[in-house]
MARSE-988433 format. One record per residue (C-alpha): residue number from 1; residue in three letters; x, y, z. Coordinates in Angstrom, 3 decimals, decimal comma, padded with zeros to 6 digits. Example, Ala and Ser with C-alpha at 12.3 -4.5 7.8 and 13.67 -1.06 7.14 Angstrom:
% residues 2
R pos code X Y Z
R 1 ALA 012,300 -004,500 007,800 .
R 2 SER 013,670 -001,060 007,140 .
% end
This chain:
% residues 391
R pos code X Y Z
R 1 UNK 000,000 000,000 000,000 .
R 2 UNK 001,441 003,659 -000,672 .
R 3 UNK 002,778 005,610 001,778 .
R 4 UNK 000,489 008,183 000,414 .
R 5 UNK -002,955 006,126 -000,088 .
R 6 UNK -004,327 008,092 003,058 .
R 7 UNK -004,861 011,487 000,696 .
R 8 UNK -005,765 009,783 -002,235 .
R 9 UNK -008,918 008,319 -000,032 .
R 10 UNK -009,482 011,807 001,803 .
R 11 UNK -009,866 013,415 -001,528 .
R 12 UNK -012,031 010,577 -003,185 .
R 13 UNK -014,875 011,619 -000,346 .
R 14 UNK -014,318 015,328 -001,704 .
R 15 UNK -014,191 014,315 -005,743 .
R 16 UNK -017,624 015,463 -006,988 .
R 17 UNK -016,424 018,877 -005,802 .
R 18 UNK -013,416 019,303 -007,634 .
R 19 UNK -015,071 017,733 -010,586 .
R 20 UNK -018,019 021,016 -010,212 .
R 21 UNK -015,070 023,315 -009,823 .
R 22 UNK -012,820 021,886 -012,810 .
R 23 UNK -016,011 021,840 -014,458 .
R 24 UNK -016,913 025,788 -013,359 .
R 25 UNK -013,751 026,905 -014,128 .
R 26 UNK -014,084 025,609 -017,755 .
R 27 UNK -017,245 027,090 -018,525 .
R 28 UNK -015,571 030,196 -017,857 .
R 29 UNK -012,314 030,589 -019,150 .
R 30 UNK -010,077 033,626 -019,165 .
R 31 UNK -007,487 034,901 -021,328 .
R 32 UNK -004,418 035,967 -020,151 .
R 33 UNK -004,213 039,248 -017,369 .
R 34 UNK -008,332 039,051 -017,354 .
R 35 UNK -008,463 036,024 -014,914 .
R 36 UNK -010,783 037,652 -012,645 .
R 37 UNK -013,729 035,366 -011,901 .
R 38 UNK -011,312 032,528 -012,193 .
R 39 UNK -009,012 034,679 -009,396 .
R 40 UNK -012,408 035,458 -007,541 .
R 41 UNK -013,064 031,864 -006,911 .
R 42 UNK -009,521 030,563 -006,227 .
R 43 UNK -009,755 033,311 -003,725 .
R 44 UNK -012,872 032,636 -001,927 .
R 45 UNK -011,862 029,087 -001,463 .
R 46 UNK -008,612 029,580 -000,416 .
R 47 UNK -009,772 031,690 002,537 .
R 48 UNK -012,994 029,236 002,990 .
R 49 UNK -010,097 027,022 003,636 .
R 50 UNK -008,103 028,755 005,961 .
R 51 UNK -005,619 029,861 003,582 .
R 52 UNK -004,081 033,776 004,544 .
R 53 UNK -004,806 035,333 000,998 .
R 54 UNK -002,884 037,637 -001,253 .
R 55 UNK -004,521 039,064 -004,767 .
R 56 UNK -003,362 041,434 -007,506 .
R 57 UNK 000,026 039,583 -007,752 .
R 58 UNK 000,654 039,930 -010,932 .
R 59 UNK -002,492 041,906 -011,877 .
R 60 UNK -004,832 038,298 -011,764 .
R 61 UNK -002,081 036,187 -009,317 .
R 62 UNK -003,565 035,062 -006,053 .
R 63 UNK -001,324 033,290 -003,332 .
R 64 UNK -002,157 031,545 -000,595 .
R 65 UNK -000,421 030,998 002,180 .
R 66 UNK -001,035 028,432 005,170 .
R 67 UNK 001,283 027,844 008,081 .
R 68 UNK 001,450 025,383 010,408 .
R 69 UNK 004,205 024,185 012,982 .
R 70 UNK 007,300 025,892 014,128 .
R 71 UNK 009,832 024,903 011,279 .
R 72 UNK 011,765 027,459 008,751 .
R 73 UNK 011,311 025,193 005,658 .
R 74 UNK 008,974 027,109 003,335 .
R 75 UNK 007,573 025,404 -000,351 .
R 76 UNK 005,673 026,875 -003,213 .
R 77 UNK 003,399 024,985 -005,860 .
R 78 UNK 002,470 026,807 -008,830 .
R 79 UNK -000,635 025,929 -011,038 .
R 80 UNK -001,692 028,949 -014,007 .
R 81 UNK -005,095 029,762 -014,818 .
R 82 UNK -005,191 031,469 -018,403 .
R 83 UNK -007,656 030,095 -020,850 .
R 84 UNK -006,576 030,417 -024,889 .
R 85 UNK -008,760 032,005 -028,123 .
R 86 UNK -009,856 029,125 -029,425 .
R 87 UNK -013,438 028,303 -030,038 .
R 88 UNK -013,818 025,042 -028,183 .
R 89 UNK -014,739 022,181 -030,418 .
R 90 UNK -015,328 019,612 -027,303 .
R 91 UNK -019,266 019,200 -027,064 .
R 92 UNK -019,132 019,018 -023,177 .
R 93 UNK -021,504 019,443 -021,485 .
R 94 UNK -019,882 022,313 -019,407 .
R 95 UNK -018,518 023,645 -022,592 .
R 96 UNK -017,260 027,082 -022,571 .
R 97 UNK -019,660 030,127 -022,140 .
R 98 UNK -017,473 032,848 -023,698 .
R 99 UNK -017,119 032,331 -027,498 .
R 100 UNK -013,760 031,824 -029,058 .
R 101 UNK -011,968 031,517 -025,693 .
R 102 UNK -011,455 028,280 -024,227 .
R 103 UNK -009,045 025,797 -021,370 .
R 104 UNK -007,489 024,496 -024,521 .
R 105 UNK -004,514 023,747 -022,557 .
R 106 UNK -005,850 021,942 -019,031 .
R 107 UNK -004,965 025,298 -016,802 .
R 108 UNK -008,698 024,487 -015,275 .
R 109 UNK -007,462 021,053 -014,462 .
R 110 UNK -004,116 022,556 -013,435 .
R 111 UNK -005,939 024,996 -010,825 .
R 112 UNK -008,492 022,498 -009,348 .
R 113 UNK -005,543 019,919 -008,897 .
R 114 UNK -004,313 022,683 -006,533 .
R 115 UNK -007,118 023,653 -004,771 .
R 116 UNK -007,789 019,446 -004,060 .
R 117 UNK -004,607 019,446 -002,214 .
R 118 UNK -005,271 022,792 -000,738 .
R 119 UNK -008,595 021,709 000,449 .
R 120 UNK -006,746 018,471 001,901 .
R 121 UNK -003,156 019,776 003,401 .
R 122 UNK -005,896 022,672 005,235 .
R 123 UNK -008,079 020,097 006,423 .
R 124 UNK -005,023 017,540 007,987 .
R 125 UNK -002,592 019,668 008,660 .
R 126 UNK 000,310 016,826 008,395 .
R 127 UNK 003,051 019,258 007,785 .
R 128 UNK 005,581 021,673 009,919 .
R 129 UNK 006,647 024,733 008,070 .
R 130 UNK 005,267 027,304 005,559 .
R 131 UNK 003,036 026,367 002,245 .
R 132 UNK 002,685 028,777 -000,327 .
R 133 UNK 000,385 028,284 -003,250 .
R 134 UNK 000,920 030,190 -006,539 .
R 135 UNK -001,738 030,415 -009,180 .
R 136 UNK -000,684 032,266 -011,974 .
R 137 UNK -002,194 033,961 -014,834 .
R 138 UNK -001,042 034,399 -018,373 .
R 139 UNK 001,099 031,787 -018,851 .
R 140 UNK -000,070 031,265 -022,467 .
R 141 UNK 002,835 033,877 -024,015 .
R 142 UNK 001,805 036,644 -021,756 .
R 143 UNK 004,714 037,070 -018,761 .
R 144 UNK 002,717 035,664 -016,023 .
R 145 UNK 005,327 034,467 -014,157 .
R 146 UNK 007,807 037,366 -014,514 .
R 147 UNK 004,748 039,863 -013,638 .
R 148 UNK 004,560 038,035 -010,426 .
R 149 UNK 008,134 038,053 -009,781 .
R 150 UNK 007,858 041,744 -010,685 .
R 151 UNK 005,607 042,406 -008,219 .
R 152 UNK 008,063 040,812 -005,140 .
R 153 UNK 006,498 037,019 -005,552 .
R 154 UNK 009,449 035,801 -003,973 .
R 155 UNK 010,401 038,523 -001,976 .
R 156 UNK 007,034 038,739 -000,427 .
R 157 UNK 006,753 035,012 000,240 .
R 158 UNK 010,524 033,451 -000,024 .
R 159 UNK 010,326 029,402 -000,877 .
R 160 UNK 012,849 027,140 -000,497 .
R 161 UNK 011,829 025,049 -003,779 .
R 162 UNK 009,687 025,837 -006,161 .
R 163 UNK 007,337 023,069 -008,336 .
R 164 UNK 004,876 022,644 -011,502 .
R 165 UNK 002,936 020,160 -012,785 .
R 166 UNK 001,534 020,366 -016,524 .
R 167 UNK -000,978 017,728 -018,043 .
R 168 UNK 000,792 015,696 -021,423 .
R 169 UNK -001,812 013,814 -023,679 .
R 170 UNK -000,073 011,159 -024,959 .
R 171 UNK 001,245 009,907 -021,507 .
R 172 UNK -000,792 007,138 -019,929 .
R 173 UNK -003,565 008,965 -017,789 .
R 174 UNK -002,180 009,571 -013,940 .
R 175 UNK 000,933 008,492 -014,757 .
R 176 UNK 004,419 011,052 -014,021 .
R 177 UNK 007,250 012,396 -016,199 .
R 178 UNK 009,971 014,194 -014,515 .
R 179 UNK 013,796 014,806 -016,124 .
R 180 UNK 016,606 016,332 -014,223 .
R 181 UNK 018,477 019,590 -016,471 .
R 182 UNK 016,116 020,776 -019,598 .
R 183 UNK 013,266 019,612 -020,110 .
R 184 UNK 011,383 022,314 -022,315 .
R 185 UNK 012,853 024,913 -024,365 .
R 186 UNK 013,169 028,491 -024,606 .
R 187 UNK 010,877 030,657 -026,999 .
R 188 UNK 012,132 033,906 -029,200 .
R 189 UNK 009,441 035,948 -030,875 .
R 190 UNK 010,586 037,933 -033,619 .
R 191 UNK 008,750 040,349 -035,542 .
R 192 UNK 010,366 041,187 -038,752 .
R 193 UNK 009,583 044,305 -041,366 .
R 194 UNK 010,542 044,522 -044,705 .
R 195 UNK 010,421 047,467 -046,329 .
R 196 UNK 010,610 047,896 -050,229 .
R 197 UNK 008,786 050,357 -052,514 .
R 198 UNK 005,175 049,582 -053,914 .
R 199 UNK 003,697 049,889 -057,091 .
R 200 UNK 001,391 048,665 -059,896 .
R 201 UNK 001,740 044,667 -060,837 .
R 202 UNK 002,240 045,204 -064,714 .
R 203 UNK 005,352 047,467 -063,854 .
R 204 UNK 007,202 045,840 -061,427 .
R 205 UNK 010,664 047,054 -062,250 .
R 206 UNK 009,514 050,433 -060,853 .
R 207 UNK 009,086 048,534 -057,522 .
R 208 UNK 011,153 046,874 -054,847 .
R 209 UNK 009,036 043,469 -053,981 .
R 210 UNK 008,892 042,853 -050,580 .
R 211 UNK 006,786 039,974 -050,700 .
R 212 UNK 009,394 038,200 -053,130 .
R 213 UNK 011,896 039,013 -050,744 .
R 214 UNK 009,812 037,713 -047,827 .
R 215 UNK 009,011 034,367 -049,464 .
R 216 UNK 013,091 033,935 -050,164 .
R 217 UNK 013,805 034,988 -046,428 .
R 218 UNK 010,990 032,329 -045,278 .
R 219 UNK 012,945 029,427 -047,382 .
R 220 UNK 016,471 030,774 -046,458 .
R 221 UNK 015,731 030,405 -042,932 .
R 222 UNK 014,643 026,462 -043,307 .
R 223 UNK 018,140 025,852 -043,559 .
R 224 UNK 019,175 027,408 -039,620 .
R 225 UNK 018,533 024,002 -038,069 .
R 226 UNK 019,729 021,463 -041,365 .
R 227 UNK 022,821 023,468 -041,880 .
R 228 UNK 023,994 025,667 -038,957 .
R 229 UNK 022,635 023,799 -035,219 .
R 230 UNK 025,016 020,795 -034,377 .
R 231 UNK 022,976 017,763 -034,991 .
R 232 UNK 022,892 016,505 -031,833 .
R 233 UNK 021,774 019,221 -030,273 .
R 234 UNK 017,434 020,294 -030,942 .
R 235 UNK 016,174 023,838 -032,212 .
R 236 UNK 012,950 025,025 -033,861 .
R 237 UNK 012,599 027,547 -036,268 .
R 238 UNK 009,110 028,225 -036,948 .
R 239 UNK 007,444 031,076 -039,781 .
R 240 UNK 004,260 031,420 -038,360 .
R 241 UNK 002,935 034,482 -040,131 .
R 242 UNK 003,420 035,805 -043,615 .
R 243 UNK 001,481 039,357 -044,433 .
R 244 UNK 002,029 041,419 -047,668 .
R 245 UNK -000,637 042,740 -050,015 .
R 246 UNK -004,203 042,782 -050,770 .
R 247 UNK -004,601 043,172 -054,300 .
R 248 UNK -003,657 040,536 -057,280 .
R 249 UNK -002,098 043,586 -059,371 .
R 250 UNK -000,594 045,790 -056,254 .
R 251 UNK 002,798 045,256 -055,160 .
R 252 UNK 002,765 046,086 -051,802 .
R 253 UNK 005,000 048,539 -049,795 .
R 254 UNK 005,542 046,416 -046,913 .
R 255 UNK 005,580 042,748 -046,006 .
R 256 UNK 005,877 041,656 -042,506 .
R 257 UNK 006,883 038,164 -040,801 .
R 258 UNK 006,345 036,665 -037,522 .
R 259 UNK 008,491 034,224 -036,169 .
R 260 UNK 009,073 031,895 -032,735 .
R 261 UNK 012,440 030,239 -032,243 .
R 262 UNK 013,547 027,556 -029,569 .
R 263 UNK 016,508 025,941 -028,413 .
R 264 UNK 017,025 023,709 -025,380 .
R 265 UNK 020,631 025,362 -024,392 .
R 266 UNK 021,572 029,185 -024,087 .
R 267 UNK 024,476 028,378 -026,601 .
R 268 UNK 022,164 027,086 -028,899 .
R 269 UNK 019,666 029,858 -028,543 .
R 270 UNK 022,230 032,460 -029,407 .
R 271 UNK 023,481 030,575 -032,597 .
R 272 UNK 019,847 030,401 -034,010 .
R 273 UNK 019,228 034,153 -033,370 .
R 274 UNK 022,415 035,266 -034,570 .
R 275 UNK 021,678 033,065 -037,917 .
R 276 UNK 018,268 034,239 -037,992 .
R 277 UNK 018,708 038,243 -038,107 .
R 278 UNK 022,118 037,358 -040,299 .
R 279 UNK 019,718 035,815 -043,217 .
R 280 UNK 016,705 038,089 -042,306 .
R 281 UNK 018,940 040,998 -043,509 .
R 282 UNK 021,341 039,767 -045,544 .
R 283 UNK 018,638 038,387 -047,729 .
R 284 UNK 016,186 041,537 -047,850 .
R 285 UNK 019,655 043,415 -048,454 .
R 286 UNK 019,879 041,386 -051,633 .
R 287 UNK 016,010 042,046 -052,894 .
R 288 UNK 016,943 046,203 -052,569 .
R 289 UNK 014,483 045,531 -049,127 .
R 290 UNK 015,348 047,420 -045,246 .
R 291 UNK 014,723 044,677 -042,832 .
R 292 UNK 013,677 045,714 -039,128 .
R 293 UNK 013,689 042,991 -036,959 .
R 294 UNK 012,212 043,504 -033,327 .
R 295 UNK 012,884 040,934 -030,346 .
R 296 UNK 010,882 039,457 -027,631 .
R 297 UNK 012,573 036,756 -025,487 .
R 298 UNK 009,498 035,262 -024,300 .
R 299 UNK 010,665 032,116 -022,044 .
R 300 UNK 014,405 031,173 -020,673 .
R 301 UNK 014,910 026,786 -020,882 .
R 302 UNK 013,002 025,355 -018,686 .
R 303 UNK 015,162 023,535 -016,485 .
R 304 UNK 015,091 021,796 -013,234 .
R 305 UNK 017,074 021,346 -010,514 .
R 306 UNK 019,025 018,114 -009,796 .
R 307 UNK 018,274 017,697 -005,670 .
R 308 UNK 014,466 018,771 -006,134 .
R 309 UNK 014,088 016,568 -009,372 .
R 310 UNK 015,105 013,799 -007,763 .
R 311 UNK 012,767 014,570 -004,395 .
R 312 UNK 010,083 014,663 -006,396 .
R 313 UNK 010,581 011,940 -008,522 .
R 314 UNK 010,873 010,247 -005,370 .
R 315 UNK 007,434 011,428 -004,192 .
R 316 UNK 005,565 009,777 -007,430 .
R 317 UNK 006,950 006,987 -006,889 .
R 318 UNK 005,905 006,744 -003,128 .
R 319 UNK 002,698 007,889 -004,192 .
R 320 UNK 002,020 005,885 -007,618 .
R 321 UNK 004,883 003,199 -007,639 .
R 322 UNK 007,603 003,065 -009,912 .
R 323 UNK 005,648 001,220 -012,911 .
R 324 UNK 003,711 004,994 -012,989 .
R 325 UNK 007,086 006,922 -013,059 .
R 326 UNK 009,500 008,030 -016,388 .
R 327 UNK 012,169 009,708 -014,353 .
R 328 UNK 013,858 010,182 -017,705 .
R 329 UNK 011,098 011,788 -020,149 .
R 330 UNK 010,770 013,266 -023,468 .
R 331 UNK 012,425 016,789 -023,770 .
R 332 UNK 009,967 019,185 -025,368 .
R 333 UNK 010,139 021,807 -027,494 .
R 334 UNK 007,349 023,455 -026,526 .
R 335 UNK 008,202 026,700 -024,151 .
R 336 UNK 006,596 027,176 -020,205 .
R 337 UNK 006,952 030,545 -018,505 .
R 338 UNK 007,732 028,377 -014,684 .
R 339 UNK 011,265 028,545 -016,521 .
R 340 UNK 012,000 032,014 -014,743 .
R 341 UNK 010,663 031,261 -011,564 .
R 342 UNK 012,956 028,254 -011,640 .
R 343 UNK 015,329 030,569 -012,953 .
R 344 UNK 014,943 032,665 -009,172 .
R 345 UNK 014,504 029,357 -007,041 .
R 346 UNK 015,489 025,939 -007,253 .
R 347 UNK 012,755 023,675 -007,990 .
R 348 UNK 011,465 021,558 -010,612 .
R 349 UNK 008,452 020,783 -013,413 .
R 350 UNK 006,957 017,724 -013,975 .
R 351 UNK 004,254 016,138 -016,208 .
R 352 UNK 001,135 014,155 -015,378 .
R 353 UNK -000,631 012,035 -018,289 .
R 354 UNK -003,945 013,136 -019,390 .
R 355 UNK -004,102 010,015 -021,310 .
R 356 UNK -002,368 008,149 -024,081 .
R 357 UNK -005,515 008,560 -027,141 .
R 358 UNK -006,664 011,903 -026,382 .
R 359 UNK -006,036 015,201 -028,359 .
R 360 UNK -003,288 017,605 -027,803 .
R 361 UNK -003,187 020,383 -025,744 .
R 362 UNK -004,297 023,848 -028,025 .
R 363 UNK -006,668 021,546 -030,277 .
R 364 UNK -010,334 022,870 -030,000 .
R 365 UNK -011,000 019,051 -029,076 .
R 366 UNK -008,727 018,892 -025,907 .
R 367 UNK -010,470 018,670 -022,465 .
R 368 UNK -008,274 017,903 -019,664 .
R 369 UNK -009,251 014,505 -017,997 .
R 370 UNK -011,149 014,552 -015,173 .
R 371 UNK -009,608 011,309 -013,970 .
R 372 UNK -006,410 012,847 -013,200 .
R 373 UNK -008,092 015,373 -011,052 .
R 374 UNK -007,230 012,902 -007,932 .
R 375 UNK -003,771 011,527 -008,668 .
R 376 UNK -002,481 015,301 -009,573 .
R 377 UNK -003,710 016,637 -006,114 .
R 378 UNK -002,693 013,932 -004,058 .
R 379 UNK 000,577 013,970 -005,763 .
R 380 UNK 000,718 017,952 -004,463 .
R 381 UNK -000,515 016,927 -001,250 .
R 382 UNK 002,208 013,977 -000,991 .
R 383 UNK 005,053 016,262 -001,687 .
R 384 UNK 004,030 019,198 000,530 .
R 385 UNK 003,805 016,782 003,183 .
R 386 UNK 007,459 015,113 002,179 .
R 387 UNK 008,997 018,209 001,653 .
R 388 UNK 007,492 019,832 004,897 .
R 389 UNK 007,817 016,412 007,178 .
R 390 UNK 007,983 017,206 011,081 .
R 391 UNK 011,492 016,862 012,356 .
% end
């Protein structure tokens, strides 16, 4: 029997809840910075609960903050609670409310796997030490995280370790992925300009084409990752945008191009910009085109710490048994924004399968799984109670 089977049996009596809040929380999504029902609610529960609570953290961030015991050792779990613009696609019954905005990405399972083992650690109190929960908004490209660590996050309410969890269809439903060093990869978001000189489309020697030139740059740069990035080591770069023109027979003044780039190492990252901006201009250089490129490092590697890695590998295994556990998975490209909290604290990320045959996360078809709801707070509940363990 687990060490741990005690919470997952306090939380079964307390299931239909969290289902009705997942459920609530889903019918009502919330893009990025305009969280505020979804705040509202984490809110009132938290202090329902017991919970001393903080809002505005971050414009939508609420933290809660429960203490218990006389010992210095202080942890902080992190769930977001953004919502995407996607019209949702599901059918369920709870489907959302608010057209073309959806949880295409399981942050309403992420948040009500939080509040389960809020609810629980309130209710038991089997811990010495302080417990600070973080639910973050805009994680989907927005700066959640660094607007709360703007705003004195970890100033206000220091942690010893920070940790994440983040739903994976694909992965066996309940089950845990966790991977010491990087485990998802930075994002760059580049706008890019080009700039040539218009004109009629039966003349177009009077003209500078910057969609010709655009086209060439978005081929050119296909060749960053085959030709340029070590192959043994991973990067991404991705054209997601293309915009010139309106007309068949108008050559337009301006064509503009939008791009995201990721890496899994800093070295890496630095090579595929510099190789990036060096065809970008070099290329609209050659058309007769001005290229302006502007910047936005969105997300730092994602990586985790050895020490807390391993703790909390250690905890799913405790919890789930070691059949349930990849303590060595799949690196992903995709980008998370816990990357600069980790970057502040040491701490670690970690993935819980939504289930092996369902649809991806940012398809108008994904709905997180409701039987995860359980394993994902008991796991939080386990390693708040590990990590905070009475002397």
């Amino acid at each position: 029997m687990s060490r741990h089977q005690h919470i997952l049996a306090w939380l079964n009596d307390v299931a239909s809840d969290l289902h009705a809040i997942r459920h609530d929380i889903h019918a009502h999504p919330e893009l990025g910075f305009e969280e505020s029902r979804t705040s509202a609610l984490v809110a009132q529960l938290l202090e329902t609960w017991g919970y001393e609570v903080h809002t505005g953290i971050g414009k939508t961030g609420v933290v809660g903050v429960l203490r218990n015991g006389n010992s210095p050792r202080r942890l902080g779990l992190r769930a977001d609670m953004d919502a995407l613009p996607i019209h949702e696609a599901t059918g369920a019954a709870y489907s959302s409310q608010h057209q073309g905005c959806m949880h295409a990405c399981g942050h309403d399972g992420h948040t009500t796997m939080l509040l389960g083992a809020a609810r629980y650690l309130a209710a038991t109190r089997q811990f010495d030490g302080t417990l600070t929960l973080i639910f973050q908004p805009a994680e989907e490209g927005q700066g959640g995280a660094e607007a709360m660590l703007a705003d004195g996050l970890l100033e206000r309410f220091p942690c010893d370790a920070l940790f994440g969890m983040h739903n994976m269809p694909g992965l066996p439903a309940g089950h845990l992925g966790f991977r010491e060093g990087p485990m998802m990869a930075s994002q760059d978001l580049l706008t890019v300009t080009l700039d040539g000189v218009g004109g009629h489309g039966s003349m177009p020697h009077l003209t500078v084409d910057p969609l010709v030139a655009a086209a060439s740059v978005v081929m050119a740069l296909q060749t960053v990752v085959a030709r340029n990035i070590d192959a043994q080591e991973a990067a991404v770069v991705t054209v997601g945008a293309l915009q010139a023109g309106e007309a068949a027979n108008v050559i337009p003044q301006q064509a503009l191009l939008r791009l995201s780039l990721r890496a899994l190492n800093a070295e890496v990252r630095a090579q595929t910009l510099e190789r990036v901006r060096a065809i970008i201009v070099g290329h609209a250089e050659s058309f007769g085109c001005r290229a302006t490129i502007e910047h936005r490092p969105a997300y730092p590697v994602l990586v985790n710490h050895a020490a807390e890695n391993a703790f909390a590998r250690q905890v799913g295994v405790e919890l789930l048994g070691a059949e349930a556990v990849d303590g060595n998975t799949r690196k992903l490209m995709g980008s998370e924004d816990f990357a600069w909290m980790l970057q502040r604290c040491p701490g670690a990320y970690l993935f819980i399968g939504n289930g092996v045959s369902r649809p991806m996360v940012h398809n108008p078809a994904y709905d997180f799984n409701d039987d995860i709801l359980l394993t994902g707070a008991a796991y939080w509940g386990a390693l708040a109670e590990r990590w905070l363990a009475p002397a």
